[in-house]
N, C-alpha and C positions, 0 to 999 in steps of 0.2 A: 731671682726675686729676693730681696730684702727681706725679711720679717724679724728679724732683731728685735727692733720696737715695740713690735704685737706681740712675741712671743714673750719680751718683757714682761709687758704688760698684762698678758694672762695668767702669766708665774707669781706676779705682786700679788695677784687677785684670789689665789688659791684655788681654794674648793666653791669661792664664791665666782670666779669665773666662768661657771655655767650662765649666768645670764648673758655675759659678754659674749660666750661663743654662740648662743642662740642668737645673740644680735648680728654679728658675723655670719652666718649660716642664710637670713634672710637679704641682708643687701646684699650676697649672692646667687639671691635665687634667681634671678635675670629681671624682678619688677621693682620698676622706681621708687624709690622714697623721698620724703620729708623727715625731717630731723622730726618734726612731733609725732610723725606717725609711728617711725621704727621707736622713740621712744616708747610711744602707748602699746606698742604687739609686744614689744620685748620685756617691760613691764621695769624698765633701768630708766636710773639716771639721768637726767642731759645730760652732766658733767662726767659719766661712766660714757655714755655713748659718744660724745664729744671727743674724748678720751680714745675713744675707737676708733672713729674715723681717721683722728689725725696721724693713724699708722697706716692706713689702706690707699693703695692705689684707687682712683672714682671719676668716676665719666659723671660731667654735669645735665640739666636738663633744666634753668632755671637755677630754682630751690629745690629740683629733684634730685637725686643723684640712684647711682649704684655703682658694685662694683666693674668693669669692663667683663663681658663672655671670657673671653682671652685668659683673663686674670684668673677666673674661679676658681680652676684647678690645683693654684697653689696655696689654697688656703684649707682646703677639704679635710686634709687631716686634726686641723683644729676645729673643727663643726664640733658642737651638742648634737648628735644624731638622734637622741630621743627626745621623745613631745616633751614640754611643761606637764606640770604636775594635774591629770584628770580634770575636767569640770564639769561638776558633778549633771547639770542639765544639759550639757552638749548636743546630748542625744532627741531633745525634747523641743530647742528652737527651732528645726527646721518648719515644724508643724502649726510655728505660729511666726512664721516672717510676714504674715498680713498685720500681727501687732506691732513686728518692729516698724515696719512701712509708717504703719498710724503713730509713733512713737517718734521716730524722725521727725515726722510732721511737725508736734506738738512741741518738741523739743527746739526746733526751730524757728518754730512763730511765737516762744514763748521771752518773757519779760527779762531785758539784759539780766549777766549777773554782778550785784553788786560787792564790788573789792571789800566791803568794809564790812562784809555777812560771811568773808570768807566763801564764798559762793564760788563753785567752781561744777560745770556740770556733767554728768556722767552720758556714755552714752545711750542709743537707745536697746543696743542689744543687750547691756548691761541690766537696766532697768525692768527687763522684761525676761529677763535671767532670773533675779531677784522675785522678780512673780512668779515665776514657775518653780524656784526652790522653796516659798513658802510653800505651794501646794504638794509640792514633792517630799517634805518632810512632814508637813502636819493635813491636819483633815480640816477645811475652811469651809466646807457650809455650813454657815451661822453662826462663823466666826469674827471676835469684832479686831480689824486692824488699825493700829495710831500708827500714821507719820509722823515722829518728830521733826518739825523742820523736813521740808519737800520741794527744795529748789527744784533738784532733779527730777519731779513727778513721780515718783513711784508710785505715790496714790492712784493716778488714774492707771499705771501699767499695771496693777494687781486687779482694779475693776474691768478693765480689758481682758484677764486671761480666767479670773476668777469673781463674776456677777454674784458670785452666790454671797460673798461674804462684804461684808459692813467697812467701810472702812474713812477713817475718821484724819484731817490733817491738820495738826497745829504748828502754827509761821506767826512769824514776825512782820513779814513782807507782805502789802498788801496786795501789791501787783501778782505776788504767786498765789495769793487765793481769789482777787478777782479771776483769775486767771483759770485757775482750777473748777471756780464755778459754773466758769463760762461752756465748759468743754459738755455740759450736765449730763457727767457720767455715774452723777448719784454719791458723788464725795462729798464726806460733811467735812463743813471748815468751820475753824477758831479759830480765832485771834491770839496769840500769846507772846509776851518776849517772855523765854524761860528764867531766866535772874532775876521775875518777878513774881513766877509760880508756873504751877499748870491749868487748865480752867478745868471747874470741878467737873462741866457735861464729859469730859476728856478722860474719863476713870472709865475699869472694867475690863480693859481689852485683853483679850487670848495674847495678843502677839502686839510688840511693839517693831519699827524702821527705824532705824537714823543712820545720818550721813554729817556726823556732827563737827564743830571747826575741830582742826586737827592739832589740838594743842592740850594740855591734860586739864587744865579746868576747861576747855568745852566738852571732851569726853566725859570727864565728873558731873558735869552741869547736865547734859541733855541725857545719859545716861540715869540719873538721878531723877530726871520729870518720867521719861520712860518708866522707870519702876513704878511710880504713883499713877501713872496710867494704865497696871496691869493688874489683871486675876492674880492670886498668889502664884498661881501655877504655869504662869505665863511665860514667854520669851522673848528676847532682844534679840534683832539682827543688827549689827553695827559695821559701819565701812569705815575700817581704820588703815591711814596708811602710810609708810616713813621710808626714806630711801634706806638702800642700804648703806649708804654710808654714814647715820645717824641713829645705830643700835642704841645710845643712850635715850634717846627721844620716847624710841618706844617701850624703853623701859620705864619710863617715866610716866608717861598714858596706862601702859598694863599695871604698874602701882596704883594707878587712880583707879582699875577694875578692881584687884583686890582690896582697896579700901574700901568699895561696897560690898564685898563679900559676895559675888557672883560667878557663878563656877563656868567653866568655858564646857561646852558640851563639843564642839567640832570648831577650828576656824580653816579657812579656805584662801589658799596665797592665790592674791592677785587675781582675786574674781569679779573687783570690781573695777573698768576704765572710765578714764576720763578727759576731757578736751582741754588740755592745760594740766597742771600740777605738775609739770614737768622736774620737779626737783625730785617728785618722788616716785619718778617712773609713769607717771600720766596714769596710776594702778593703786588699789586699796585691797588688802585682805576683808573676808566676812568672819566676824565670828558670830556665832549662835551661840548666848548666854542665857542664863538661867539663875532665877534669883532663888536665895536659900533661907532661911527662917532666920537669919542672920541679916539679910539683905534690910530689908526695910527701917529699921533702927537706925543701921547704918547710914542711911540714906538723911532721915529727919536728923540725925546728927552732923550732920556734915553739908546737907543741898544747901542753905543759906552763905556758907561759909563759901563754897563752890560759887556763888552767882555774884560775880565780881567782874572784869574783865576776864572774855575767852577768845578773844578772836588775835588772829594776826596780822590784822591790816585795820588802819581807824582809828575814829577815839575812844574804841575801848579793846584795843589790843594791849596785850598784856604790858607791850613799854611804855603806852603813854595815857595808863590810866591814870586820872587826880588820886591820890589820897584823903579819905574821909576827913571831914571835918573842915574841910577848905570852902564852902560854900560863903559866898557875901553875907555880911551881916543883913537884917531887916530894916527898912530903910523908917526913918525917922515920921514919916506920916503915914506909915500902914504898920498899927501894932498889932497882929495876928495873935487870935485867940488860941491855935493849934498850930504845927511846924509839922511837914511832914517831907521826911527825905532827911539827907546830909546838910544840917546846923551847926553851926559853933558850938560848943558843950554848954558855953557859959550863959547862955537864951535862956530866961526863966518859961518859957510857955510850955507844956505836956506836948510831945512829938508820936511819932506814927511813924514805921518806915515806908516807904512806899510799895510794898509789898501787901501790909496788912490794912492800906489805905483801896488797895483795889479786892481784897480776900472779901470784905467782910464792913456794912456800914458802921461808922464810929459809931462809940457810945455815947460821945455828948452830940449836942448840936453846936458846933462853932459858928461862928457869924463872920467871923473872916480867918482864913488861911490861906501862909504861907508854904509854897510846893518850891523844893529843891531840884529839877531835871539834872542830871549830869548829863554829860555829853555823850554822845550812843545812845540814849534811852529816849529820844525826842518820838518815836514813832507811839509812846506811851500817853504821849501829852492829853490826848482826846478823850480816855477813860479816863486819868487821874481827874479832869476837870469834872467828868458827868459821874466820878464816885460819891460825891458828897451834893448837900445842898444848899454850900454856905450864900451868902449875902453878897460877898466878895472874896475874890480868889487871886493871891498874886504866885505867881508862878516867877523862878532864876531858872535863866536858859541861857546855854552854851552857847547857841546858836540861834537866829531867828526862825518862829516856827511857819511849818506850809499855813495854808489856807483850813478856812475848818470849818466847814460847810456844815456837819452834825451839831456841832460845839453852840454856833451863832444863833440855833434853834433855841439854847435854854440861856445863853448869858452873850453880853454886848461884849464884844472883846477888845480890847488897845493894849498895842508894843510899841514899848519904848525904852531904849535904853539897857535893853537885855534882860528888860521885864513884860509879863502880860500880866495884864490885869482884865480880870472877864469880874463884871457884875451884871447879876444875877436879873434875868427882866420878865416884868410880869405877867401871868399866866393870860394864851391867847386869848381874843373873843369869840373866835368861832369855833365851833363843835370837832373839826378834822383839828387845827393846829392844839385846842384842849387835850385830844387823845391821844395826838403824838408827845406832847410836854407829859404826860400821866405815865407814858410808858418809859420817855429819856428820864424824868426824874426817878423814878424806878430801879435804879440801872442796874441794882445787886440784884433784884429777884428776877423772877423767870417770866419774858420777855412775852410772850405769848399769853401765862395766867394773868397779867396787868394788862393787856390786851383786849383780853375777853370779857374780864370786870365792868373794863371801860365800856364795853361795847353793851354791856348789858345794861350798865348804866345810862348808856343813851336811850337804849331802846325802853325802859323805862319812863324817860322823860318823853318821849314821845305815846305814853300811850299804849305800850306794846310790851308782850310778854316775849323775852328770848331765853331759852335754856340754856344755858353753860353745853352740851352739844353741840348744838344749833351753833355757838358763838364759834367752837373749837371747828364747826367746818367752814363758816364761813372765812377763820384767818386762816386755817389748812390750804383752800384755794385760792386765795391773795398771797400767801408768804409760806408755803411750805416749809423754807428753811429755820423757822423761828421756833421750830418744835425743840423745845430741851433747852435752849440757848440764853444768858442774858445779855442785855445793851454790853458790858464790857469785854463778853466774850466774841461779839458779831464783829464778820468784818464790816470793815465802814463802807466798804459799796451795797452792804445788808442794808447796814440805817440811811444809808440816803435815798435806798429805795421804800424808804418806809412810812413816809407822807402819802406817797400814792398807792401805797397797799391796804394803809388805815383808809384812806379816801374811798376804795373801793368795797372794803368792809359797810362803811357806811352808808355807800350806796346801797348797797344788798338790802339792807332794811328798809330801804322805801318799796323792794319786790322787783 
C-alpha cells in the first residue's frame, strides 16, 4: 500500500495532525460518510479533510464513501487512538434524548437561514448541550437568560430542560421570533437589530447566549449588548469558531474580548456543531466569560464604534459597507426640519443618529423628517417611522421596502424612486381604531400602561368606573405578551395582533 502522501501529509501537519488522524481513524471504522458529515464529527476543515481523502484508497456509495474493510489495516498505525478532548455533559444527554427528538423537530420546521444574518444552524444535540451546561455550572431557578440573536433556538432548548428559569430572546429576524412564539414555550421575544442598541425590557439577566457572526465586530457587537443585558455578576456563553488554518482570525475576535476587558473563566473546543460552516470544521468552541469592573466602560466606549458592518455575507458585510456620509442629498421640495441617519455634513438642519431616534422621543417636535436607511438596516424601517410623530416622513432606501401592515395604521405610505414618503393620517373615528392609534403613537413608552389609560378612558366615556387592575387584567388576558414591552420593542406579528386584542379588551367592558 502507498502512503507516502498521507504520511506527508500528517508530518506537514505536525502536532496539529491529531485532527487529521481522528478523521482517518472514522472513515475507517466500516460506516459510510458525507464529506459534511466526517467534516462536522471530526471538527476540521473541508480543505484539511479534502486534503485527506485525496491520499486514501475509498469505495463509493453515491456521496458516501469509506475506506474499503480490506484496506483498514494499513492505515491503523496512524489512528489518534484516544477520544477528543471530554465534554463536559456527555454524560447527562442520554437522559434527555426526548429533548433532542423535540429539538430536531423544531429545528427543522423552523424559518430558512438567511445568508446575509450569517445564519448558520447548530445542531440539535448541540443546542440542548448548551442547556444542560448552563444548568450544570450555574443554579437556574429564577434565573433570567438573554439570547443574543437565536437562529439556533437555544431559547426554547433551555426552556425544555430548565422550566424553572426566565428566559428572554432578542433577534433581528422576524420569522425567528414569530417563530419562537409560536412553539409557546413561555420565551419572551424583542425585536432588536444590535448596531442600533439593546431594548431596555432586555437588562438584568444572570446569564447571557450568543452564536454571533464570526468576524471580530460581530463578536465586539453582540458581545457588547450581552454585557448591558447582564447583572454585574453575570456570564456570557459565546460560540466562537475558526478553522485551524486561520490562527490570525482568531486572534483577531480574542483581541475584540479583551478590548472589553472580560476574563475567560473556561472555554471548551469544539463543543459546538453545525450544519454547514464547513471552512471551519462544521464546529465552534464555548467560552464562559465573565465581565470585570473594567468591563462596562469598556463596552459604552467602544459598542457604537463596534455597530457598523459585522456580517460576512450582504450589504453589510464588512467588504461592501457604504462609507458614512454618502447618503443622497434632500431633495428640492421636501426641506426637513430634522435629519436623522448618515447626511452630508454640509445639511444645515439638527440630526439624530438613528440609534438615539429609536432610544428615546426627540426633544423638539419636527413637522417633517428626513430618515437615512442604509442598506442591511431595512428590517428597522417600521419603528424608525412609528418613533416620532411628525407630519411627514421621507425615508432614502437602498432597497424597496416589504409591505407594512403596522406602519399603514398611523401614516399613508408612497414609494417612489428610492423614497418613501409616509404622511401622517388622521386620528380614527371609531373607539377600537382610536385605541390602537393612542398605543402606535405611543411607541417609546410602555405598550401595555398606554393601553390601559386608553381603556380607562373609554370606560369613563361610557359611564363606567374601571380600576387600573381591573384594566391590567383585562389586557393580561387579550395579550399576555405586552407586559414590560414597547411598540418598538414588539415583534411585528405582536402589533398586528393588536387590533383584535384592543378589540377584545373593549368588548370586556360591555360584560
Amino acid at each position: 500500500m502507498e502512503r507516502d502522501g498521507l504520511e506527508a501529509l500528517l508530518a506537514s501537519a505536525g502536532i496539529d495532525s491529531r485532527r487529521l488522524r481522528h478523521a482517518l481513524m472514522l472513515v475507517c471504522d466500516t460506516q459510510w460518510w458525507t464529506l459534511a458529515d466526517l467534516v462536522r464529527e471530526s471538527a476540521t476543515s473541508r480543505r484539511s479533510i479534502e486534503a485527506l481523502l485525496r491520499e486514501l484508497r475509498l469505495e463509493r456509495q453515491g456521496e458516501r464513501f469509506r475506506v474499503p474493510l480490506l484496506h483498514t489495516p494499513d492505515y491503523q498505525d496512524l489512528f489518534a487512538v484516544s477520544e477528543p478532548p471530554a465534554d463536559p455533559v456527555a454524560h447527562l444527554l442520554p437522559h434527555y434524548e426526548h429533548v433532542v427528538k423535540r429539538m430536531r423537530d423544531l429545528i427543522g420546521q423552523a424559518p430558512a437561514a438567511r445568508q446575509a444574518l450569517d445564519h448558520v444552524s447548530a445542531t440539535a444535540e448541540t443546542v440542548v448541550r448548551r442547556a444542560l451546561l448552563l444548568g450544570a455550572r450555574f443554579w437556574l431557578p429564577g434565573a433570567r437568560v438573554l439570547c443574543v440573536g437565536d437562529h439556533d433556538l437555544t431559547s426554547l432548548a433551555i426552556r425544555l430542560v430548565h422550566p424553572e428559569c426566565e428566559v428572554t430572546v432578542v433577534d433581528i429576524d422576524e420569522r425567528i421570533l414569530a417563530y419562537i412564539d409560536a412553539q409557546d414555550l413561555g420565551v419572551v421575544t424583542r425585536w432588536a437589530d444590535l448596531r442600533l442598541g439593546l431594548p431596555a425590557s432586555a437588562r438584568e439577566h444572570d446569564l447571557a447566549v450568543t452564536d454571533p457572526p464570526y468576524t471580530p465586530e460581530g463578536v465586539g457587537l453582540f458581545l457588547g449588548r450581552a454585557v448591558e443585558g447582564l447583572k454585574d455578576d453575570g456570564r456570557i456563553l459565546l460560540a466562537y469558531g475558526a478553522s485551524e488554518r486561520t490562527p490570525m482570525l482568531a486572534l483577531k475576535v480574542q483581541q475584540a474580548l479583551s478590548a472589553l476587558n472580560l476574563t475567560y473563566e473556561t472555554l471548551y473546543p469544539d463543543f459546538n456543531r453545525y450544519f454547514g460552516a464547513e471552512a471551519i470544521g462544521s464546529a465552534a468552541d464555548l467560552y464562559i466569560l465573565r465581565p470585570t469592573t473594567k468591563t462596562r466602560p469598556a463596552v459604552a466606549a467602544r459598542v457604537d464604534k463596534l455597530a457598523t458592518a459585522i456580517y460576512t455575507h450582504g450589504p453589510q458585510s464588512i467588504e461592501s459597507a457604504p462609507s458614512a456620509g454618502e447618503r443622497p442629498d434632500a431633495e428640492q421640495d421636501f426641506t426637513p426640519d430634522l435629519l436623522v441617519g448618515d447626511w452630508p455634513k454640509d445639511l444645515p438642519q439638527p440630526r439624530a443618529k438613528l440609534s438615539t431616534w429609536l432610544a428615546k422621543p426627540h426633544a423638539s417636535a419636527p413637522s417633517k423628517v428626513a430618515i437615512a436607511v442604509p442598506a442591511g438596516l431595512e428590517a428597522a424601517l417600521p419603528r424608525l417611522l412609528l418613533a416620532g410623530r411628525a407630519a411627514h416622513v421621507r425615508v432614502r432606501l437602498a432597497v424597496p421596502p416589504r409591505e407594512l401592515p403596522v406602519v399603514t395604521t398611523v401614516y399613508a405610505v408612497t414609494v417612489d424612486d428610492g423614497a418613501l414618503d409616509a404622511v401622517r393620517l388622521p386620528p380614527p373615528s371609531d373607539e377600537e381604531g382610536r385605541l390602537v392609534r393612542r398605543i402606535l403613537d405611543n411607541a417609546h413608552g410602555k405598550l401595555a400602561n398606554t393601553w390601559r389609560e386608553g381603556l380607562i378612558a373609554s370606560a369613563t366615556a361610557r359611564g363606567m368606573t374601571l380600576t387600573k387592575n381591573d384594566a391590567r387584567t383585562l389586557i393580561r388576558a387579550a395579550a399576555p405578551w405586552s407586559e414590560s414591552v414597547t411598540v418598538l420593542e414588539a415583534p411585528l406579528h405582536r402589533l398586528e395582533s393588536l387590533p383584535a386584542a384592543v378589540a377584545a379588551t373593549l368588548a370586556a367592558l360591555n360584560g
